[in-house]
Every structure is written in structure tokens, then in C-alpha cells.
C-alpha positions as CSV (number, residue, x, y, z in Angstrom):
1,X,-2.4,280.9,171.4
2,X,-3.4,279.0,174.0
3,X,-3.5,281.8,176.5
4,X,-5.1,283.6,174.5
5,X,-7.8,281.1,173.8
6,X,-8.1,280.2,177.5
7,X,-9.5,284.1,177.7
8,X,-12.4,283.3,175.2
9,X,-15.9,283.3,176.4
10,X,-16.9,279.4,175.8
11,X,-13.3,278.2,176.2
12,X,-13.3,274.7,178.0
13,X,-9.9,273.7,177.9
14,X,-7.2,272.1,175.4
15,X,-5.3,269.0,175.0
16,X,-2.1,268.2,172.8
17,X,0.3,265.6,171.8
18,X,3.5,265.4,170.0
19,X,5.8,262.4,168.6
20,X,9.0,262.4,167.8
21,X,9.1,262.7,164.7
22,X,7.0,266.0,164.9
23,X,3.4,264.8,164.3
24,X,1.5,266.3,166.6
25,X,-2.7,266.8,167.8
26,X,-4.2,269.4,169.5
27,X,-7.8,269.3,170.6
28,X,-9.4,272.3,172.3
29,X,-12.7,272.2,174.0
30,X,-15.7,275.1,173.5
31,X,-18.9,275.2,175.1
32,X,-21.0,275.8,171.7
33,X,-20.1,276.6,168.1
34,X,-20.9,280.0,168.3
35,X,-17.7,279.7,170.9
36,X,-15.9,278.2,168.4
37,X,-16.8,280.3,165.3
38,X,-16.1,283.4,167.9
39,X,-12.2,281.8,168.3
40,X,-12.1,281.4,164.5
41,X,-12.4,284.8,163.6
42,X,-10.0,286.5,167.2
43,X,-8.2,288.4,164.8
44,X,-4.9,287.2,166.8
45,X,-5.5,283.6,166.1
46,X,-5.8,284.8,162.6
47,X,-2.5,286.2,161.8
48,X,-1.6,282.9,164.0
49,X,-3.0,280.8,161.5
50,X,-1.8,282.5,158.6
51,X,1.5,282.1,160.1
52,X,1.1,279.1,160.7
53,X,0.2,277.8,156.8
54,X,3.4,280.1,155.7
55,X,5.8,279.4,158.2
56,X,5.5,276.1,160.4
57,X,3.1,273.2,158.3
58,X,3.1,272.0,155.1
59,X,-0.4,270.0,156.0
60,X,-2.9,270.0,158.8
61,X,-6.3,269.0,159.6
62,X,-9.1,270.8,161.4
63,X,-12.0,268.8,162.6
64,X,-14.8,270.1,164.4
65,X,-17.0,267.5,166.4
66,X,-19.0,267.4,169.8
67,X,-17.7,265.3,172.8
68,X,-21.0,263.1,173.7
69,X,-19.2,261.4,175.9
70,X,-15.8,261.3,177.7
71,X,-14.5,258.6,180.5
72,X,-11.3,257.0,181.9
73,X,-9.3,255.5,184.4
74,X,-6.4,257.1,185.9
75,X,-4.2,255.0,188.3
76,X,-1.6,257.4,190.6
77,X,0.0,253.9,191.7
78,X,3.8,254.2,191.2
79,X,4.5,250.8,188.8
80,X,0.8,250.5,187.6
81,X,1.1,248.7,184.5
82,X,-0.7,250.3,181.4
């Protein structure tokens, strides 16, 4: 899904995470919500998602929210402590 998303008019980027123990987050970025509604209804990410309720969760979450602000610190020191 992800390559497909990343050929989406308004596509920003993505993001994800996964513990161990399965729990996972992904966030993807759009430019408006028109982008996002667009994405929504991609008729592959559809069958994806129906899929994906049958087939791989038994629970999920969607949020949708606007980024107003996003900063950071990123030290390529080898042994920088965290």
C-alpha cells in the first residue's frame, strides 16, 4: 500500500512502528483532506482495507489530525546517549 499511496497526488510521506508483541502505528502524511478522502476511496486501498478487517486485525484505530507543528533532534554521534 505504501507504494501505492506514495503515487497519490497530496501524498507527503509515512511513518510506522511495530513492537514485539505485534502492536504496531502507522502515520501517513497528506497535503489536505481532499488528499486524504482521495486515498480513502483508491479503490485498491479498499479491497486493502477490507482485507485487512477480514484477514489481519481484530481492532484498529484511524485518526485523522493536522501536524501544526513538528521538531527534533537527531544526533549521528556513534554512543550518543538517548
Amino acid at each position: 500500500m505504501e507504494e501505492l499511496a506514495r503515487e497519490q497526488p497530496g501524498f507527503l510521506g509515512v511513518e510506522s512502528a511495530r513492537r514485539g508483541d505485534g502492536f504496531g502505528i502507522t502515520v501517513s502524511y497528506w497535503t489536505d483532506e481532499a488528499a486524504i478522502g482521495a486515498w480513502k476511496q483508491n479503490v485498491e486501498h479498499v479491497v486493502a482495507q477490507k482485507r485487512g478487517r477480514r484477514e489481519w486485525y481484530s481492532d484498529y484505530t484511524v485518526r485523522v489530525a493536522r501536524v501544526e507543528r513538528s521538531y527534533g533532534l537527531t544526533r549521528r554521534t556513534p554512543g550518543w546517549p538517548l
